[in-house]
Each structure stands twice: as C-alpha cells, then as structure tokens.
N, C-alpha and C positions, 0 to 999 in steps of 0.2 A: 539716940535721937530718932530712931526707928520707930519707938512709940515716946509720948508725954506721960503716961496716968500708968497706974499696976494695971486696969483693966486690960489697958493699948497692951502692954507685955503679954499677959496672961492671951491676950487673940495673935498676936506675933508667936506665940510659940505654937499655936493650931494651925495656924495658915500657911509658915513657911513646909513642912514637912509632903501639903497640899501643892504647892505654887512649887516644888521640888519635881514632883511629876509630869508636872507641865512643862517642865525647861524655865521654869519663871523664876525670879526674886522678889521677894517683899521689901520695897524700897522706905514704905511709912504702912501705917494704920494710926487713925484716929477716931474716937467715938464720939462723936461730935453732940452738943444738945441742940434742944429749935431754941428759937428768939421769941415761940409763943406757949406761953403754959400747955401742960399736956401735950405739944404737939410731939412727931413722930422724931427720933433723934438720926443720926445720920451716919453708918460707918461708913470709912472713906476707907481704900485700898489702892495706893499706887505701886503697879509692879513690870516689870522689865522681864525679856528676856535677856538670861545669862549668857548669851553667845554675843551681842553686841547693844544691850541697854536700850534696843528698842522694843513697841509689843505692839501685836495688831489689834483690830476692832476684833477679829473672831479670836486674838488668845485674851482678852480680858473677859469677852461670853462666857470662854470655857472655864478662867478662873471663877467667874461670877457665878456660873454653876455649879463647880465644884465646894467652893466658900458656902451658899445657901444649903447643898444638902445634907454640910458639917452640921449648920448651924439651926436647920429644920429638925435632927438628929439630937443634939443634945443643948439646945436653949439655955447658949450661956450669957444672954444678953436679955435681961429684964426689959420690958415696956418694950413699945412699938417702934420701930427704926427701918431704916431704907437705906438699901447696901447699893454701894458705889465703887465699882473698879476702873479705875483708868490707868491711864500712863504716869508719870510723875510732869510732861510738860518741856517746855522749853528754858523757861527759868526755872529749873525744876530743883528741890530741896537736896542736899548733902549732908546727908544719914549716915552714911557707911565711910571710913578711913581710904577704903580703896575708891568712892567717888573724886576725892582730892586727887590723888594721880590721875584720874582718868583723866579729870577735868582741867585741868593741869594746862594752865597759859590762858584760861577763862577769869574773866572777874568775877569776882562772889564778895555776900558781904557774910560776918560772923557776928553771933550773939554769943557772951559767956555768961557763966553762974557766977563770975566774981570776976572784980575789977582785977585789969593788968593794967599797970602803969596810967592809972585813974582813970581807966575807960571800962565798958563791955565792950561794944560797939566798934568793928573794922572791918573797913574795904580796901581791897588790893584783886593784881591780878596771881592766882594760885599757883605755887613753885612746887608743888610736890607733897611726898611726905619725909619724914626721917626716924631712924629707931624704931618704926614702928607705933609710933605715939605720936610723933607730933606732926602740926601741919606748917608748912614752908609757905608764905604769904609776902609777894614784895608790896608793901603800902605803899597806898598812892601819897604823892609827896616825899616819898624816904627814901635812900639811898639802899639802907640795907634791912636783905628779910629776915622778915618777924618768925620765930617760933610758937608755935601754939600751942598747945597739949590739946587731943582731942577730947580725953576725957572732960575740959573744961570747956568746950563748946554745947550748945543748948538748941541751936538754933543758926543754919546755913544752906544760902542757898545763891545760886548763879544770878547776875545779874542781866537783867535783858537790857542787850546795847546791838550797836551795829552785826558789831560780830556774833554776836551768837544767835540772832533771826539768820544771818547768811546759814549758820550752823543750820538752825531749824528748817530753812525751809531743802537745805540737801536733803535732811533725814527725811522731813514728810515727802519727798518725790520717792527716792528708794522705799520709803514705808508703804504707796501707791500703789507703786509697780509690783511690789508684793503682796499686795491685798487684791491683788487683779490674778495672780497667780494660784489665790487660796480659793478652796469652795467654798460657794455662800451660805452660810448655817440661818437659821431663824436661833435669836435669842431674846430673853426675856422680855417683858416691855418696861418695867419699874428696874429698870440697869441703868443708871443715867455715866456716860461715860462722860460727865466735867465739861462738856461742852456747853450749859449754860448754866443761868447764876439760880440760886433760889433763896428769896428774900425770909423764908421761914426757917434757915438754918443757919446758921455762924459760918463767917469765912473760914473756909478750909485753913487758909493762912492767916487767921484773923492776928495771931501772935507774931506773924513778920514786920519787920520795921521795912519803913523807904528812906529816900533819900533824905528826908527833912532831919531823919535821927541823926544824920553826920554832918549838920548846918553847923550843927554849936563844939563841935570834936576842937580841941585846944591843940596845937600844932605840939602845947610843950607836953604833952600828957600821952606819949606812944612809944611804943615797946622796941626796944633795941633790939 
C-alpha cells in the first residue's frame, strides 16, 4: 500500500535507502497526473520520523532536498512534475502492518481487492495485529473481531473523529515546541508541504472512500 503503480515501487525503493539517513520512513509515494492536458504531474512523499511517527517542516526540507538531488541526478521520471513532501496528516493512510498496532484503539476504515463476506468496504475501531498477517478490527455494530489479511487490503486509513483531532492537536503542540527548538533553514520555494489544495492536480486521496460508501453496508453481509 506504500505505493499503487510499478513506477510508485520502483521510487519507493530510491527513496527509502535516502529517508534512512535522515532518521525518516517512507510512509506512501504517489506520482500523481494533472486534471489538465500536458500540465505538470505531482509526486507526493509522506514521511515520518522512525523514532515517534512524527516529522518537522525542517526534516521534510531536508528530505525534499535530498529526494531532488536523487532525482536531478538520474531522471527517472519522464515530463514535468513537482515534488511534495509532507507528513502523512492526521487522518493519515495505513501502509505499513506495524501502523495497525500503532494505531491500535483508533477507528480506520479498510478497502479490499476482493469481497469478504460480500463487502470491500469496513469500519471498526483497530484491535491490533496477529500472526503477522492479519489485522484485528472490532466492527462497528458486531460483537466479535474481524480478521483481515493485510495482504488483502488496498486501501486504509484513520478516520478523523473527536478523538483523534484531541490526538492531533497534542502532536502539533509537541511538533511546535520542537520546531522552536530547531534552527531555522531556508528551503526551497516549489516544496508545497499539503498545506493547501491545488485544483490542477488529482486528489492526493482521490481513491479514498467517505462515509456515504458504508450508507448501503448489509448488516447480513460481514465477517465473523
């Protein structure tokens, strides 16, 4: 889930060994198109520091520069594009087997490649993992949790509710106090760290589902 496309892998396997240096992890890459002929396409890079899953404005710069001099270097991305590193966010995507433990007592909702129990589509709040493989999920309305195989998820990510802004806004106070602690770097100016929207290129998440995909969910149709 780390990337969608071979391209996404083939820059996942450049960038982590980069974002390794840095103390950082690659939590997604996607090479995004525009929404207008020719225009410029859009790689997106969310990444985390490995010591507690958060990252500052000055280590996304350093990734961000590190990533372009890769990629000034050996041009493995056809036509014109504009690189974006940020954080992965507050409702942020679950990529990686070990985001489920982390995340673990958060709601998320899950997309699969193939019907279980005549659904994709489930939300619950997340119990863990097990074996190694699967994900432990108590669905909302059901008594007992669900198993999941991660290999059969596509597509997950936390959902934003009470609880988890209370979440966000401890991290952005500690992520402050730490950004007040760091020295101030000059970085590039064409870095847009996701802070605002831009109508010439496809939702980052343009493939997440909301709420309305679980309006028509069949009460008889969910996984034991």
């Amino acid at each position: 889930m780390r990337a969608k496309t071979t391209e996404d892998r083939k820059l996942i396997e450049a960038f982590d060994p980069i974002a390794e240096t840095l103390g950082l992890d690659i939590v997604r890459v996607r090479l995004m198109g525009s929404n207008k002929p020719g225009g410029a396409r859009r790689l997106q890079i969310m990444a985390e520091r490995k010591t507690d899953g958060e990252i500052s404005v000055n280590q996304c710069a350093r990734l961000s520069r590190a990533v372009s001099g890769y990629l000034e270097e050996t041009d493995p991305i056809s036509g014109e594009y504009i690189l974006e590193v940020s954080s992965p966010g507050i409702d942020r995507p679950l990529t990686r087997l070990k985001d489920f433990d982390t995340y673990q007592g958060l709601v998320a909702r899950l997309e699969l490649d193939r019907l279980a129990e005549g659904r994709k589509r489930f939300r619950g709040t997340l119990a863990g993992t097990e074996d190694g493989e699967y994900i432990a999920i108590d669905l909302e309305d059901e008594e007992d949790t669900a198993m999941i195989p991660f290999a059969w998820i596509v597509d997950a990510k936390l959902v934003l509710n009470d609880e988890l802004m209370k979440l966000g806004a401890e991290k952005a106070a500690a992520r402050r106090d730490q950004e007040e602690d760091e020295d101030d770097e000059d970085f590039e100016d064409d870095v847009d760290f996701g802070d605002e929207e831009d109508d010439d290129f496809e939702d980052a998440d343009n493939d997440d589902f909301d709420d309305a995909d679980f309006d028509d969910e069949s009460d008889d149709n969910k996984p034991n």
